[in-house]
C-alpha positions in Angstrom: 0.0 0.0 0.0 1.0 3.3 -1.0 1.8 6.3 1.6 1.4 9.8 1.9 2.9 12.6 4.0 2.3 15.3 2.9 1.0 19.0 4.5 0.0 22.4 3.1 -0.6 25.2 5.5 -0.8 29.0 5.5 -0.8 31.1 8.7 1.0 33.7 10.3 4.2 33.3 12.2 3.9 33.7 16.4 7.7 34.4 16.9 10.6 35.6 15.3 12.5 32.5 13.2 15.2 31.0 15.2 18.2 30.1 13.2 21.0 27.6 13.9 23.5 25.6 12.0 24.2 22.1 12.8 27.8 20.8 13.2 28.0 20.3 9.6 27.5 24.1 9.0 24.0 23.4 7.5 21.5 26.5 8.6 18.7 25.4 10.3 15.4 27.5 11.3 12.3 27.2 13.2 9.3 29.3 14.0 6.3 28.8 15.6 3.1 29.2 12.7 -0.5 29.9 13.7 -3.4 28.7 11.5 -6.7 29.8 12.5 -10.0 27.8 11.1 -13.2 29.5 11.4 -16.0 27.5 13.5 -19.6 28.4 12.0 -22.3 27.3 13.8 -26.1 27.8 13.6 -27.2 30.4 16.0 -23.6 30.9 17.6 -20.8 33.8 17.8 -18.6 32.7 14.9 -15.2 31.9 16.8 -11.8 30.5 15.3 -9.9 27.8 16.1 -6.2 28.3 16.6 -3.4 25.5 15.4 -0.1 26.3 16.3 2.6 24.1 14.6 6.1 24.2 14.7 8.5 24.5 11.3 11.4 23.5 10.3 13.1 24.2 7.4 16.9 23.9 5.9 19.8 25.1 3.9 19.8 28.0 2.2 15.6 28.4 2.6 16.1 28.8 6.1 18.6 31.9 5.9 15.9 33.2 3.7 13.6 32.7 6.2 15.1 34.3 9.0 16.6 37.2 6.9 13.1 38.0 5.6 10.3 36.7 8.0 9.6 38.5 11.5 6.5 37.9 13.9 3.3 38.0 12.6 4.0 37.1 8.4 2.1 35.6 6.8 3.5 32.7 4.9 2.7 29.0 2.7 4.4 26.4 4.2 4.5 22.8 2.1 6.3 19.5 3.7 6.0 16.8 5.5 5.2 15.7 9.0 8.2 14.6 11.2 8.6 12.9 14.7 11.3 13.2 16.8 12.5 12.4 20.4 15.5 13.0 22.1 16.6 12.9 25.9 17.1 15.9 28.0 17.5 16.0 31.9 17.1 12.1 32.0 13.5 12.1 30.2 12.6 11.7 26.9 10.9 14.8 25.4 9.4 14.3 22.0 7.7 16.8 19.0 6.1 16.5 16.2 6.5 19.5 13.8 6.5 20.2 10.0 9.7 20.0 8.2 9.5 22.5 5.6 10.1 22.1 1.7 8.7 25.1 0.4 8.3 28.7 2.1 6.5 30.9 0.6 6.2 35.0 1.9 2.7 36.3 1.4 2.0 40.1 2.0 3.6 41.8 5.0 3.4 41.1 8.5 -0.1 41.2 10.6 0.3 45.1 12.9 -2.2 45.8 15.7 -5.0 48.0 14.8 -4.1 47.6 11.2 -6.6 45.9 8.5 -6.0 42.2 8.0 -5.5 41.5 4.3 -6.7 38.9 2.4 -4.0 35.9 1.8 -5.1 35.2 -1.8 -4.9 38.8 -2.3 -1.3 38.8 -1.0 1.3 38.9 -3.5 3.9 35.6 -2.9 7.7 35.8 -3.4 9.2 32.4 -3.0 11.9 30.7 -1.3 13.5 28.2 -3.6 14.4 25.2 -2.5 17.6 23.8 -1.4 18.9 20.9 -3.1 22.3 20.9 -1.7 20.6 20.6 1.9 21.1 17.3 3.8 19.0 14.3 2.5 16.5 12.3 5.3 19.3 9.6 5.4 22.2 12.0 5.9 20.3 13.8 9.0 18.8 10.9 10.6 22.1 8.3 10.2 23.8 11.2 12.5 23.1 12.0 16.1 20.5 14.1 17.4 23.3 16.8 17.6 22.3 17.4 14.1 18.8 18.5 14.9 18.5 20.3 18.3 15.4 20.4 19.9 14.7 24.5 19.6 
């Protein structure tokens, strides 16, 4: 049987991107996104729900990333689902985030008090992606040094 992992989101970012780089001097980011779904119900407030997923991405995308996005931006994120534990202070902590194969910048960051635009209204610039960053095999043979738990 065939398998798919596969996720598409767009939301706005809830903190600043965090950028690393990994023993092998590969950049690495992350940065907390927040996707709101609007709940409609019959004779009720309209309300949204709030997902707050974490992202990952690579490479050359992710100095993109934390050169260009701040709080608040609205971006397209496309990847895939990972899961990873590690130990810290004798326990083992685990996450499951979104490890980022596309980025895409739509519009400007959110500002208090200010209009919210629409996102298909947005114009996009893209973040290529990085072919010369590390393959699945190459960061998961390693340690978790490779990946540190932001």
């Amino acid at each position: 049987m065939a398998t798919l992992n596969r996720v598409f989101l767009i939301g706005n970012l809830t903190r600043d991107p965090e950028l690393r780089y990994v023993p092998s001097g590969t950049a690495v980011v992350s940065f907390g996104l927040a996707v709101n779904t609007p709940l409609i119900r019959p004779g009720a407030e309209a309300k949204e729900d709030v997902c707050f997923v974490r992202i990952v991405a690579w490479g050359k995308q992710a100095e993109s990333c934390k050169q260009y996005l701040t709080k608040g931006r609205a971006v397209f994120v496309e990847g895939r689902l990972i899961y990873r534990s590690w130990e810290q202070d004798g326990k083992t902590r685990s996450t499951l985030e979104v490890r980022a194969d596309r980025v895409q910048f739509l519009g400007g960051p959110r500002r208090e008090g200010a209009p919210t635009r629409e996102v298909a209204a947005a114009e996009p610039e893209s973040v290529p992606v990085d072919e010369s960053r590390p393959s699945m095999e190459e960061r998961d043979e390693g340690s978790s040094e490779e990946e540190p738990p932001f």
